[in-house]
Backbone as a ProteinNet text record, in pm:
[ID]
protein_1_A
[PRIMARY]
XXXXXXXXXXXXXXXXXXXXXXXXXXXXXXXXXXXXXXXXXXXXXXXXXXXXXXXXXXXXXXXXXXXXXXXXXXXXXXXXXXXXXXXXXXXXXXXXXXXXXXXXXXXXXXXXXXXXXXXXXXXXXXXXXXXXXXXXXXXXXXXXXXXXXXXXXXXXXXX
[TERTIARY]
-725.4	-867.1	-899.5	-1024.2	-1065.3	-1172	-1134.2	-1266.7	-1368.9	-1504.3	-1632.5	-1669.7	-1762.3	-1831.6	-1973.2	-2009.6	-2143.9	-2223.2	-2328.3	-2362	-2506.5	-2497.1	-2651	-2614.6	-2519.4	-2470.5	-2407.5	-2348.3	-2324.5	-2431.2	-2574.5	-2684.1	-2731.1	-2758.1	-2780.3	-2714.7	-2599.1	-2533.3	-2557.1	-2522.9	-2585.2	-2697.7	-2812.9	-2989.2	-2948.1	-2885.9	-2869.8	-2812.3	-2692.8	-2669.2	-2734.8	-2846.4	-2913.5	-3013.9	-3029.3	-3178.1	-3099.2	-3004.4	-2917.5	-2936.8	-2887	-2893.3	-3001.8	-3135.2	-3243.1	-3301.5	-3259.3	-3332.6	-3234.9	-3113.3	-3020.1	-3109	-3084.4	-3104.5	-3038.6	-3131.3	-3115	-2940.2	-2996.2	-2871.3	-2724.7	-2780.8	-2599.1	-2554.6	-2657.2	-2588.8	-2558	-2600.5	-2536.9	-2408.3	-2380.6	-2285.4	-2178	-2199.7	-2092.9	-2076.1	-2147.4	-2147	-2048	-2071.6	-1957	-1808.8	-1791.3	-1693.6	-1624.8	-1695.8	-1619	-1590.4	-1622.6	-1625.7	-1448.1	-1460.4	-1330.6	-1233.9	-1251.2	-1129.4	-1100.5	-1195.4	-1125.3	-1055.7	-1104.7	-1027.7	-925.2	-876.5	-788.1	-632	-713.5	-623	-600.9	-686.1	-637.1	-539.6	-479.7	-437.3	-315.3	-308.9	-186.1	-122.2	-192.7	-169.1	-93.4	-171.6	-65.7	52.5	56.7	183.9	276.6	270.7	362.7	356.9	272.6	297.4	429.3	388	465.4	613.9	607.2	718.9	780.3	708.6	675.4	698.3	689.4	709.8	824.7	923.9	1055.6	1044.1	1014.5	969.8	1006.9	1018.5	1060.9	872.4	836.8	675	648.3	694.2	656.9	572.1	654.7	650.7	538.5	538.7	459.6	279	273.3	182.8	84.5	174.1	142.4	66.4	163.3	88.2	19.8	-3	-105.6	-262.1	-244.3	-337	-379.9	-277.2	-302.3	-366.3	-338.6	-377.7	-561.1	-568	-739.5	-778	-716.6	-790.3	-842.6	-734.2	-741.9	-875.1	-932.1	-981.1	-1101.9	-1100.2	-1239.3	-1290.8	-1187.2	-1283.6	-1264.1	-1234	-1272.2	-1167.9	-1033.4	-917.9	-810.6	-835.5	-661.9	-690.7	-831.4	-765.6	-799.1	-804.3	-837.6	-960.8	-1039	-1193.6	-1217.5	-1072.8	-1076.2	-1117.2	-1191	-1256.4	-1112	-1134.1	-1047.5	-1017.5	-1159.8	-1152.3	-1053.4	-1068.9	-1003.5	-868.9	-823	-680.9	-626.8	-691.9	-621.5	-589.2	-704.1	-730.4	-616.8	-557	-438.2	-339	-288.1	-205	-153.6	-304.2	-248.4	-209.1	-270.1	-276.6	-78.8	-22.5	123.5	172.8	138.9	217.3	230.2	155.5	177.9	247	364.9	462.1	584.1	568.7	711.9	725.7	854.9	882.8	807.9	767.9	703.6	744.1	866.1	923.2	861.8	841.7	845.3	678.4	622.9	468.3	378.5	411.8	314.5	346.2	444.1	547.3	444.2	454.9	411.8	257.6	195.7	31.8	-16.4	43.1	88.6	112.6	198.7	233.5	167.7	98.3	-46.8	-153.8	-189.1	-289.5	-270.8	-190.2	-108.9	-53.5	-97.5	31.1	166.4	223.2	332.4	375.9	484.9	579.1	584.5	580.2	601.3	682.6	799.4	866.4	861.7	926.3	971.3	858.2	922.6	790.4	801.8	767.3	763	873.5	808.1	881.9	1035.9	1081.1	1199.4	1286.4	1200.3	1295.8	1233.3	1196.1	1084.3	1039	949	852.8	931.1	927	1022.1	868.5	832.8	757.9	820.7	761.3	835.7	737.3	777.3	675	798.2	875.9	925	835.3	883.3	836.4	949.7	903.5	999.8	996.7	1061.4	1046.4	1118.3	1085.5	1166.1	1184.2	1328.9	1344.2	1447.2	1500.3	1671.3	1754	1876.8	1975.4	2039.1	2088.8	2160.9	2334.3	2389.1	2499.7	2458.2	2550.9	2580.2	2602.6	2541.2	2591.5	2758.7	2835.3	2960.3	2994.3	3088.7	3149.7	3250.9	3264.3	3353.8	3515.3	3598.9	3744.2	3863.5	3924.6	4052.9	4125.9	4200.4	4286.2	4433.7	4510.3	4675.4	4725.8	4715.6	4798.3	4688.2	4570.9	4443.6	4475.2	4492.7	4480.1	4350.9	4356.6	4274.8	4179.3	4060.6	4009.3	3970.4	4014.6	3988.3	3834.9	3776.2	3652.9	3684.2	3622.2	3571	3494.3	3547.4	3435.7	3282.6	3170.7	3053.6	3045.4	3023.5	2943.6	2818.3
-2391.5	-2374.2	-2225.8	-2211.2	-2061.9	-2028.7	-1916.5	-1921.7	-1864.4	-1912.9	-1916.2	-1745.2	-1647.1	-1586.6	-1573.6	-1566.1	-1569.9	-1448.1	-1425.9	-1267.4	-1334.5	-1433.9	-1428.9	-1435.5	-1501.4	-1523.4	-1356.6	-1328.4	-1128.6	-1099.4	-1096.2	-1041.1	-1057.1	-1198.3	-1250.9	-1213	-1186.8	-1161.9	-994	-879.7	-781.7	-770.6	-840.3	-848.9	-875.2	-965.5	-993.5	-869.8	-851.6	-701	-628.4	-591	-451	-454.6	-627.9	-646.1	-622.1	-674.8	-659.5	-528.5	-449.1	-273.2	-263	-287.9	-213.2	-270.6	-385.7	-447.4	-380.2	-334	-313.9	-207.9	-179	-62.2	36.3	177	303.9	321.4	336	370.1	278.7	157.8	110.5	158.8	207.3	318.1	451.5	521.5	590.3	600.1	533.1	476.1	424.7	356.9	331.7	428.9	554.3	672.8	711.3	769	837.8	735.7	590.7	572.9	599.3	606.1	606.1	781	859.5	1007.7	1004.9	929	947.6	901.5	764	695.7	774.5	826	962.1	1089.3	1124.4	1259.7	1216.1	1075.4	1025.5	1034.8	932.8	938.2	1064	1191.8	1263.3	1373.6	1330.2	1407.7	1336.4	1174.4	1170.5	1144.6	1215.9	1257.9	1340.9	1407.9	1577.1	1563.6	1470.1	1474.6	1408.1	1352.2	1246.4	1368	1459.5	1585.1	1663.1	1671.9	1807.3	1715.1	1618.6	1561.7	1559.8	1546.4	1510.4	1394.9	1268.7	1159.7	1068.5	1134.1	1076.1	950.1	948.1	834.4	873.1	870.3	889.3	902	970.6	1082.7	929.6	863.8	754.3	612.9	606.1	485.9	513.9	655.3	709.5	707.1	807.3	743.1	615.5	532	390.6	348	388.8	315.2	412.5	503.6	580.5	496.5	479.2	454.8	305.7	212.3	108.1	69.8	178.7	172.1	236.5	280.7	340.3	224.9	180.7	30.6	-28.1	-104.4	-156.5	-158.4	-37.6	76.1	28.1	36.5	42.9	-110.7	-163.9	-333.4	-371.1	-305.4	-305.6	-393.8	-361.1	-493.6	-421.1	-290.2	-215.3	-249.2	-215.9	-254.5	-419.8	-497.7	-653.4	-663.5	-564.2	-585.1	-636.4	-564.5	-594.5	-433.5	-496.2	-425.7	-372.2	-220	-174.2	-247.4	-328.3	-418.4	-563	-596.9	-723.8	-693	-570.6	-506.2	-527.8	-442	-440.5	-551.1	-663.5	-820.5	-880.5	-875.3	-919.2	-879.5	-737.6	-681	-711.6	-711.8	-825.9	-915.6	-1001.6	-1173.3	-1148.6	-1107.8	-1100.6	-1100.2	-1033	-986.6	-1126.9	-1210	-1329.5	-1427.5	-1346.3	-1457.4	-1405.8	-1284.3	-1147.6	-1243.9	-1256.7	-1286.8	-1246.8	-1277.7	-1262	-1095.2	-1079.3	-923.9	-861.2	-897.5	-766.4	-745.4	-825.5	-843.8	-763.9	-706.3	-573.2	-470.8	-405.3	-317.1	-325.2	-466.8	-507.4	-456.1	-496.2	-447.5	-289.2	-264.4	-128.5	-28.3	-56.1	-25.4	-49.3	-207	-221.4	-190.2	-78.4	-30.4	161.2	163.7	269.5	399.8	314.8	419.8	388.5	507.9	546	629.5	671.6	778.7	747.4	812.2	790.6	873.5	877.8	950.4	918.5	1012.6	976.6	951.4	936.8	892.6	744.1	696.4	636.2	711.6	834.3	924	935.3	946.9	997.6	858.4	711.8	602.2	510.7	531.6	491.5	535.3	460.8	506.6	445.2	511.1	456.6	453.5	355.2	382.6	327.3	430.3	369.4	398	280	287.7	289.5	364	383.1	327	244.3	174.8	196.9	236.5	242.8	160.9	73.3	-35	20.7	-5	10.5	-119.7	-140.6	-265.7	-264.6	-376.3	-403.3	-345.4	-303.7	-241.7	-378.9	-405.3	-484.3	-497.2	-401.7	-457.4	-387.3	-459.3	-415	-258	-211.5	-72.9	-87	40.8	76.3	77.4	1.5	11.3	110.4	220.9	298.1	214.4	287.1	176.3	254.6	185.9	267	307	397.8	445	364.1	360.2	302.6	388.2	486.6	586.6	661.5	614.8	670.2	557.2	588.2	475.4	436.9	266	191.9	247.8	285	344.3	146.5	171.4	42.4	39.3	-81.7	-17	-88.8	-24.4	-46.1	-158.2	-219.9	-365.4	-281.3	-327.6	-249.8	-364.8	-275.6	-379	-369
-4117.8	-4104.1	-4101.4	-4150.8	-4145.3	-4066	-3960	-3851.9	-3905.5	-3930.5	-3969.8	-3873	-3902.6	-3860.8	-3846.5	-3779.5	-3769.8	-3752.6	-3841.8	-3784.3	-3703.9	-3687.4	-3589	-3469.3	-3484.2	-3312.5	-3246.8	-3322.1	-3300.5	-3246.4	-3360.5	-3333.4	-3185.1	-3206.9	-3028.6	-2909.3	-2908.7	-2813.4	-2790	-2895.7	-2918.6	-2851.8	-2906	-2860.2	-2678.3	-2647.7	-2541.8	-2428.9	-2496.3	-2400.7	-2398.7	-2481.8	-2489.1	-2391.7	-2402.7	-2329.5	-2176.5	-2150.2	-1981.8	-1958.6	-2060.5	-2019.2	-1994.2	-2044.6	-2016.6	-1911.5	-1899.3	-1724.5	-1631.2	-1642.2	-1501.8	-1427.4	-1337.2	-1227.7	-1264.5	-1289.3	-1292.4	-1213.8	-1056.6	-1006.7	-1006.3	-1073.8	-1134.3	-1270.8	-1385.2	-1441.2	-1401.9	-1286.5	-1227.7	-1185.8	-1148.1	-1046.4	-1150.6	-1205.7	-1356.7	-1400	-1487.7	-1507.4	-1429.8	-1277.6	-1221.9	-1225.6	-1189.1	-1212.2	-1350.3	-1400.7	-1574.1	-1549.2	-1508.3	-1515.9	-1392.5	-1308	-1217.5	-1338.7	-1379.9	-1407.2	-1563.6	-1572.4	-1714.5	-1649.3	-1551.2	-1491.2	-1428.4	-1379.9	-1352.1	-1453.5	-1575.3	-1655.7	-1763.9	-1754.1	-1852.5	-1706.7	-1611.8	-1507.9	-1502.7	-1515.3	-1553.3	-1724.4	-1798.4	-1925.8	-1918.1	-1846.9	-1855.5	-1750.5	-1635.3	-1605	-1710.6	-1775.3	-1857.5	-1964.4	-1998.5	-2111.6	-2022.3	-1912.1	-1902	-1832.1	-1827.5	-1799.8	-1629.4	-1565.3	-1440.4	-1348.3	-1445.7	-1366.6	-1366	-1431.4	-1423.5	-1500.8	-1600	-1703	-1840.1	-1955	-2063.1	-2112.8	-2168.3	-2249.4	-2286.1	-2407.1	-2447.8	-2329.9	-2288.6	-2138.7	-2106.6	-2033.1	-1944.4	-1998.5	-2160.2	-2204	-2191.4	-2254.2	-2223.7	-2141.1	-2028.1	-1920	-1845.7	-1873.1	-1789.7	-1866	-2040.6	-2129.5	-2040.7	-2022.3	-1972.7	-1839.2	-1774.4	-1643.9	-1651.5	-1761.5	-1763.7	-1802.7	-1905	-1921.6	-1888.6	-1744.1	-1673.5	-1590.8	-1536.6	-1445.1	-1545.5	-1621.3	-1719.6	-1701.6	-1727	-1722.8	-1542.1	-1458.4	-1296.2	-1283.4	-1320.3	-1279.8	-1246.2	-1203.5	-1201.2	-1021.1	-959.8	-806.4	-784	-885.5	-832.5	-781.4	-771.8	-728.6	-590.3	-471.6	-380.6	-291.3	-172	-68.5	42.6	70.8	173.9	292.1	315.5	416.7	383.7	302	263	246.3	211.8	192.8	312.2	406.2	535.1	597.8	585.3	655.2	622.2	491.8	440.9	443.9	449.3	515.2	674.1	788.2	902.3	934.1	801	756.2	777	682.5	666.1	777.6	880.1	1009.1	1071.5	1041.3	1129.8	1088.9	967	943.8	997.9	1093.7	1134.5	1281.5	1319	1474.2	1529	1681.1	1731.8	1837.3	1800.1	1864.9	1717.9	1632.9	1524.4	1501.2	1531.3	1524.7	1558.9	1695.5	1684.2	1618.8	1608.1	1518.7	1380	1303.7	1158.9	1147.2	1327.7	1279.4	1312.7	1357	1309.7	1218.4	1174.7	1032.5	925.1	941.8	863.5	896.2	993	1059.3	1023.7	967.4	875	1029.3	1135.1	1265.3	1226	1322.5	1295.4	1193.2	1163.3	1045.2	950.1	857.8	718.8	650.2	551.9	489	351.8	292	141.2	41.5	-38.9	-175.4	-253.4	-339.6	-425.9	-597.9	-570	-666.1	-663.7	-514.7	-477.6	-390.2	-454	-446.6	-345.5	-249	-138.2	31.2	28.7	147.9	287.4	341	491.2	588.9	675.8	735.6	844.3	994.6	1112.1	1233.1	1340.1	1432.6	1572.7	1661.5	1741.6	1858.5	1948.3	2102.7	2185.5	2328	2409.6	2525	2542.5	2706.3	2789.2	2894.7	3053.2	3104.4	3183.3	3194.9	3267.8	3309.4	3380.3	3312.7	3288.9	3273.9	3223	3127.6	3063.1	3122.4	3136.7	3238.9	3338.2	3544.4	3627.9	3649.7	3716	3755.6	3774.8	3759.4	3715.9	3892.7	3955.3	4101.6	4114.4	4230.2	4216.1	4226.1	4200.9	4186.2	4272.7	4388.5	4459.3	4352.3	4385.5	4314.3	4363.6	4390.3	4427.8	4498.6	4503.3	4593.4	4718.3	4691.5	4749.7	4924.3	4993.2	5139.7	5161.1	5208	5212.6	5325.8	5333.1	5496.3	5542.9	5664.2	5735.3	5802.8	5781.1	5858.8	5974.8	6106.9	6223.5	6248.5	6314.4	6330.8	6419.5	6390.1	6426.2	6591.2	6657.5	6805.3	6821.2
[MASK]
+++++++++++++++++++++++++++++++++++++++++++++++++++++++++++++++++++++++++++++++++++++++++++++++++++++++++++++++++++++++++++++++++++++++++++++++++++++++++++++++

């Protein structure tokens, strides 16, 4: 079969977007405007790292997917069209599948306290949250011990 084209239905759809543009709100072409102005200074920044050979990637690769990742960014799908808030919510959401010793530690760490090391670049991110308890002493205190040649002192019966 051969797919049929239609130029009216183009037209219409055409007629149709133009008419959307001209009803939208001023300040959401604003606002589109500047995102499109980030997600270009974005990607011509990691252009030039992948030019100057920077990201430990082979020029080709790197290209690519820097190209892919504007893409992405352009049709509003590189962050999933999710809210900082909803990030984090889910990031806690997780913690409540960690033992119940590792659990505050986890919301923590998803609350972005504590240390952080390393990169992504240089293999990965170590993040750490140090706690300190006070508590019983896990063994007996250490008893002093006679020696064998040391004499027994006798005690005194007390009256």
């Amino acid at each position: 079969m051969t797919p049929h084209r239609c130029p009216t239905a183009l037209a219409a759809a055409a007629a149709l977007a133009a008419a959307w543009l001209a009803v939208a709100p001023a300040n959401a072409a604003g606002a589109a405007a500047d995102n499109h102005a980030a997600i270009e200074a974005r990607y011509q920044t990691e252009r030039k790292a992948c030019l100057d050979g920077g990201t430990g990637q082979d020029q080709a690769t790197c290209l690519k997917e820097a190209g892919a990742a504007r893409a992405e960014a352009l049709r509003q799908r590189l962050e999933g069209g999710e809210t900082r808030e909803t990030l984090a919510a889910n990031a806690l959401r997780r913690c409540a599948a960690q033992p119940p010793g590792d659990r505050a530690a986890c919301e923590l760490l998803a609350r972005g306290q504590g240390m952080e090391q390393g990169s992504v670049r240089d293999g990965g991110v170590i993040k750490e949250v140090v706690s300190r308890t006070v508590g019983k002493p896990s063994t007996p205190p250490i008893q002093p011990q006679r020696s064998a040649s040391a004499p027994a002192i006798a005690q005194q019966p007390t009256r």
